[in-house]
N, C-alpha and C positions, 0 to 999 in steps of 0.2 A: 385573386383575393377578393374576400367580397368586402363591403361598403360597411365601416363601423357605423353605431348606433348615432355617435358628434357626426359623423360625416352625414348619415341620412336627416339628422335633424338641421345638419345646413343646408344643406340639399333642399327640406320643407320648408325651409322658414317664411319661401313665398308664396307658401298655399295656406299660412293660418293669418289667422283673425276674421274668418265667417263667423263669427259666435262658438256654437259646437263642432265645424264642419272643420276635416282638417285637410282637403283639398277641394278643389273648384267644380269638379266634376261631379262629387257628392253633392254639392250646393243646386247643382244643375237637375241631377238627378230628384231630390225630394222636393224642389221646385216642382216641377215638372209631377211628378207622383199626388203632389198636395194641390194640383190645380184640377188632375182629370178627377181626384174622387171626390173634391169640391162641388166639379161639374156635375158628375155621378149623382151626388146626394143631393143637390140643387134639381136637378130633375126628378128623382125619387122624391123629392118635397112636396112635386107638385100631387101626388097619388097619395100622399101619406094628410096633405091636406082635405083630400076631399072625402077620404075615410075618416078623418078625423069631425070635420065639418069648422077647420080655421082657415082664416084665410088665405090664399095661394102663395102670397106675395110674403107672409110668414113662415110657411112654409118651406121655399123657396129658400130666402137669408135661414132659416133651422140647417137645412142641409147643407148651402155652402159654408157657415161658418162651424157644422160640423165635420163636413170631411175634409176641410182646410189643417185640422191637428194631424193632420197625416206630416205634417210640415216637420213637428217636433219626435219623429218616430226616432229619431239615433240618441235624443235628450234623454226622451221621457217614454219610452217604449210602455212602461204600465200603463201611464198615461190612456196613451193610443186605444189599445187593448179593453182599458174599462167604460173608452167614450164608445168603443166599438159594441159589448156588451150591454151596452144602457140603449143604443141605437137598434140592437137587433130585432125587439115586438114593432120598429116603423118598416122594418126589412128595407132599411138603409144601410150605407157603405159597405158593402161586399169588397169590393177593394181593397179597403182600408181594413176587414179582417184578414183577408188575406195577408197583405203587406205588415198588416201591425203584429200578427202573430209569428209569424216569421224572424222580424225583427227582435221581436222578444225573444223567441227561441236563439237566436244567432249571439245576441247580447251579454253582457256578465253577469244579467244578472240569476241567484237563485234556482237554484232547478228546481224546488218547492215552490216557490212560486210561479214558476213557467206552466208547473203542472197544475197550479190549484185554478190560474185565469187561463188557462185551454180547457182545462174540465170546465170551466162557469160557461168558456166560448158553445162547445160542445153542446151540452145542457140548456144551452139557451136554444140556438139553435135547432135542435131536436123538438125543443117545446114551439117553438113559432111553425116551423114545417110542421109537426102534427096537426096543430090548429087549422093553420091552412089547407092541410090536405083532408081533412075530414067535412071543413067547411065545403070547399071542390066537390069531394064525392056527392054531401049529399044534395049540393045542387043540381047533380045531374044524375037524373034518376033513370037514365038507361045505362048507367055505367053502375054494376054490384060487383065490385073487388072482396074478396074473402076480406076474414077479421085481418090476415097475416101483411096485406096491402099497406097499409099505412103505415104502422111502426114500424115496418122495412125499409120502406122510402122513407122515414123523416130521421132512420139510424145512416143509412146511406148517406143523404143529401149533408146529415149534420157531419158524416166521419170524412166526405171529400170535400167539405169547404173549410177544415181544421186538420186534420190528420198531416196534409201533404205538405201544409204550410210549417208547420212546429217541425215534423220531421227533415223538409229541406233545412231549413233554419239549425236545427241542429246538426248537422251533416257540417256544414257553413263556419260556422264557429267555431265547431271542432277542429276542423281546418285550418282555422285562424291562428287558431290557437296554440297549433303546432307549428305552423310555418312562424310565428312571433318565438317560440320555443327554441326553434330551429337557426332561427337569426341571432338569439341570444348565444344561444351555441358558439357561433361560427364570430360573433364578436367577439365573445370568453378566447376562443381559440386562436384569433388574431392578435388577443393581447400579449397571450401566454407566449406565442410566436416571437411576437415583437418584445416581450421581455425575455425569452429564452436567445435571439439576436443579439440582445444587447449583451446578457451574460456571455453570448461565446465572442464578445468582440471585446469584451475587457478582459477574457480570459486570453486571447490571444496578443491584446496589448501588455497583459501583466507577463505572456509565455515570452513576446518578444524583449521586453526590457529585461527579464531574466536573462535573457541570451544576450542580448550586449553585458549586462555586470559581468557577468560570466569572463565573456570575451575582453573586456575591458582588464578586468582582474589577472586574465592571462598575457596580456599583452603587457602587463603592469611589473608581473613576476619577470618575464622574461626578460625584457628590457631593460628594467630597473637594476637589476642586478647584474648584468654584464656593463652596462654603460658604465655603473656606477667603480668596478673593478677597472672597467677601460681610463677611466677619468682617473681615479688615485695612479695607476702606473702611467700614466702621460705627466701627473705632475712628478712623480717621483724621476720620469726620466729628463723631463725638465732640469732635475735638479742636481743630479746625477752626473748630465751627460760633459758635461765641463768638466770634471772628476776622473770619475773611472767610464770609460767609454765602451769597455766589454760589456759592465752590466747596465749600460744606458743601450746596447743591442740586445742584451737579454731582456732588458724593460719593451723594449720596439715589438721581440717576438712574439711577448706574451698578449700584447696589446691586439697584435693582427691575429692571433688566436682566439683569442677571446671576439673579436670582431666577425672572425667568421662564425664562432660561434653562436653569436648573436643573429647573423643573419638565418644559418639552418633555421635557428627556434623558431624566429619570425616566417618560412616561408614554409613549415608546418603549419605554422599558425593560421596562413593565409589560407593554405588548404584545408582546412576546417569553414573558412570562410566561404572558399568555394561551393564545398557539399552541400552546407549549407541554403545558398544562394540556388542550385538547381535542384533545389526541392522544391522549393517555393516559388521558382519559375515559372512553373505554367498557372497559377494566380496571378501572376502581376498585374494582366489586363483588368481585374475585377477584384474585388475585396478576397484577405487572405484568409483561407479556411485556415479553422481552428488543429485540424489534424493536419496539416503543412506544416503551422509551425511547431507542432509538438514533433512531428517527425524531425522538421532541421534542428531541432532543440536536443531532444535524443541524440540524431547521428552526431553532432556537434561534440556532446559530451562524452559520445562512446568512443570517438576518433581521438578527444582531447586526454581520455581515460586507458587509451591502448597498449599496448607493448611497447612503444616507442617513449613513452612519456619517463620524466625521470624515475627515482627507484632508492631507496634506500641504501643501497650499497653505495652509490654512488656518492655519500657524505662527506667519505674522506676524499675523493677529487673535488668537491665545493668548496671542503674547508682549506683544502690543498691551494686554492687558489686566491684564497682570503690570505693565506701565510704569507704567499708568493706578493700580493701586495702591501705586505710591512706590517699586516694583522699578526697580533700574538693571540692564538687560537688554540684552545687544547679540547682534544675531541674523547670522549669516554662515554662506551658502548655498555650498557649490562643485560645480563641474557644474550639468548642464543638468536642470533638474525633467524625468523622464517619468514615464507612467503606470507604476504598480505594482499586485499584486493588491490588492481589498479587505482583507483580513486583514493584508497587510505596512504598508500606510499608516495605517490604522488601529492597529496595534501602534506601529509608531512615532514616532504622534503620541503616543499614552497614554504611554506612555517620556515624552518631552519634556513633558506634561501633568505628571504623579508629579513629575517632578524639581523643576520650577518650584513645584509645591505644596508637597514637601519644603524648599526653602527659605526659601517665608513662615509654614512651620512654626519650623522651627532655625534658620534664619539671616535675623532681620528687619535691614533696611537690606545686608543682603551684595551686592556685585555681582556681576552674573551674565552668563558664555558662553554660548551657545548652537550651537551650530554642527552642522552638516546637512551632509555627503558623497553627493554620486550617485555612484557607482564602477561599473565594468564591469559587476559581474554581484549588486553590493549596495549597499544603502545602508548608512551609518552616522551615529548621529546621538550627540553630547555635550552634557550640561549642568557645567558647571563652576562654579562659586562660589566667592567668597571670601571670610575671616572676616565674623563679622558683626559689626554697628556698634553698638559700646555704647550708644550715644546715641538707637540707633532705639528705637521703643515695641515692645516684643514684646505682639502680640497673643493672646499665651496659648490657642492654639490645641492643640487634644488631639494626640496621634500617637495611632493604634492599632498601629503596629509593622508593618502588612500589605503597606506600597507598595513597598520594596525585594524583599519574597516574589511580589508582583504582575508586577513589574515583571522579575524573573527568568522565570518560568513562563511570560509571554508569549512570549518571545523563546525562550528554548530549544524553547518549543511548536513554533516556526516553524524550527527546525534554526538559529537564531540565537546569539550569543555576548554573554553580559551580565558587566560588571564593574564595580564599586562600589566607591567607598573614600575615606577622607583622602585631601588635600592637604599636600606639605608646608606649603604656604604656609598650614596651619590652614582651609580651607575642605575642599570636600566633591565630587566626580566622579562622575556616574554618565557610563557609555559600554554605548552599545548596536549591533551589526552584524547587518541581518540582509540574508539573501540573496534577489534581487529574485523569485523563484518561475519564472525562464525557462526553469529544466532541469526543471521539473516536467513529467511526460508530463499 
């Protein structure tokens, strides 16, 4: 991974405060640059004085303190450029065109303007080397170069002391430019990384807590509903068995059926859990990818959704055993039973399961509706109850508060419609609709 833009500028933070310079080695560097063409032009002083006819020693400070602005060339690159231009008729600071046009070129600034102070640089130049080369010729009067001699050499001399510098300079920049482009890039892309990370870790913490409700809700239906019939015939054989002792053994048998019963469902259950668990096994060492857990999440649902799961028909052995614990239960079917997907008969039985458990919870001795609709294109099924019977023994079974929330989430899972509530009549209604899955593609 490479190095965000925060990380590079902690990285720098102990190379700024030079003024403009934003590490130490640039500082070293235009040091160094602004003292040789100080030097430079401090000795060119001395020749520009005696053509001139000022003093040496002025001369001399003219050129070190003009090729010392080589200092401010990352600042003020025009700068440079136009002390350079005003310098060129003493044919001082070579250098410093050099480096100053360059710097200009390499710079942000303008390409209009890059080009208008290299054309002056140019132009100027060509006009000093003419001068000077005409003057040359004609002091030496055994050397006659045709007309074509001079403005060849003063086009020459002025396009290799300007041409090579702007040209590298823009080479340079462009450069820059895109490696700066380039790092932007790869920062954009580290974020997007690092936010598309975080999306697939809440997307696999939101796929795993799905998968516990899930498994929780199943482990809720199961349980719930066999303890809860185990409980009421334990107290009925309680109550019984001082009585009539036949049916306090018939109370006994149904209780260790229903027990084993209990245990199958759970040790299906478990194996759901297993699958689960060796899917996502080989992440354990390292964070869970996101396609693990949607895989144990699928196979979870498709194992808990299989042929083995309850079914529809199977209502009248549920309510059969709601009877058999001193529930008064009347069961009425209309239409014709057909097949439905796994997930809808299986939701639907759980509904009609919850309900009838909720009642030998809060309503012991109550009687109770049942009733199942095949419709066109849904099923629908209601449990309805009525007050409960003072006189019945409440078997002081716990609520956890969850079967109403279960029994919701099922159903709307399924694009379904769940509704819960009082009875006038002081009992209690759940009703559930869901749609048979035939317009699903």
């Amino acid at each position: 991974m490479t190095a965000t833009g925060a990380d590079r500028e902690a990285a720098g933070s102990t190379t700024r405060g030079y003024w403009w310079w934003e590490r130490r080695r640039s500082v070293a560097l235009d040091v160094g640059l602004a003292l040789v063409s100080a030097l430079e032009c401090g000795l060119e002083g001395v020749e520009f004085a005696r053509n001139t006819g000022i003093p040496v020693p002025v001369g001399v400070v003219f050129g070190l303190l003009a090729g010392s602005v080589l200092l401010v060339r990352r600042r003020w690159p025009i700068v440079v450029v136009l002390v350079t231009i005003a310098m060129t008729p003493a044919e001082m600071g070579f250098l410093m065109a050099l480096v100053g046009l360059y710097t200009l070129a390499a710079s942000e600034v303008p390409r209009r303007i890059t080009v208008v102070l290299a054309g002056m640089a140019l132009v100027g130049t060509f006009i000093v080397t003419w001068v000077r080369l005409r003057q040359s010729v004609a002091e030496q009067a055994d050397f006659g170069p045709g007309d074509w001699y001079v403005p060849l050499m003063s086009a020459f001399m002025a396009v290799g002391l300007t041409a090579p510098s702007v040209l590298f300079g823009l080479y340079i920049g462009a450069r820059r430019r895109l490696m700066e482009s380039l790092r932007e890039r790869a920062d954009s892309l580290e974020r997007e990384l690092s936010l598309l990370a975080d999306r697939a870790e809440e997307r696999a913490e939101w796929a795993r807590t799905e998968e516990r409700t899930r498994i929780a809700r199943e482990m809720h239906d199961v349980v719930a509903h066999r303890v809860s019939l185990m409980v009421v015939h334990a107290a009925a054989l309680q109550a019984v068995a001082p009585k009539d002792p036949a049916k306090a053994v018939r109370n006994a048998a149904l209780v260790g059926d229903m027990g084993r019963q209990a245990l199958t469902e759970l040790r299906e259950m478990l194996g759901v859990l297993r699958t689960g668990d060796a899917l996502t096994a080989p992440a354990a060492a390292g964070a869970v990818p996101l396609a693990s857990v949607r895989q144990a999440a699928v196979a979870a649902a498709a194992t808990a959704a299989s042929e083995d799961g309850p079914r529809l028909h199977e209502l009248e052995a549920l309510v059969a055993q709601s009877r058999q614990a001193g529930m008064v239960v009347e069961l009425s079917v209309d239409g014709e039973l057909r097949p439905y997907p796994p997930e809808v008969e299986q939701t639907a039985f759980r509904v009609v399961q919850e309900a009838l458990t909720n009642v030998h919870k809060h309503a012991a001795g109550a009687k109770t509706w049942v009733r199942l609709a095949h419709r066109e294109a849904e099923v629908a099924m209601q449990v309805e109850n009525g007050p409960s019977d003072a006189a019945a023994a409440d078997a002081g079974l716990p609520s956890g508060g969850n079967g109403l929330v279960g029994m919701r989430e099922r159903v709307l899972g399924l694009g379904g419609v769940f509704v819960s509530g009082p009875t006038d009549a002081g009992g209690f209604r759940v009703s559930a609709v869901l749609p048979d899955g035939s317009g699903d593609a």
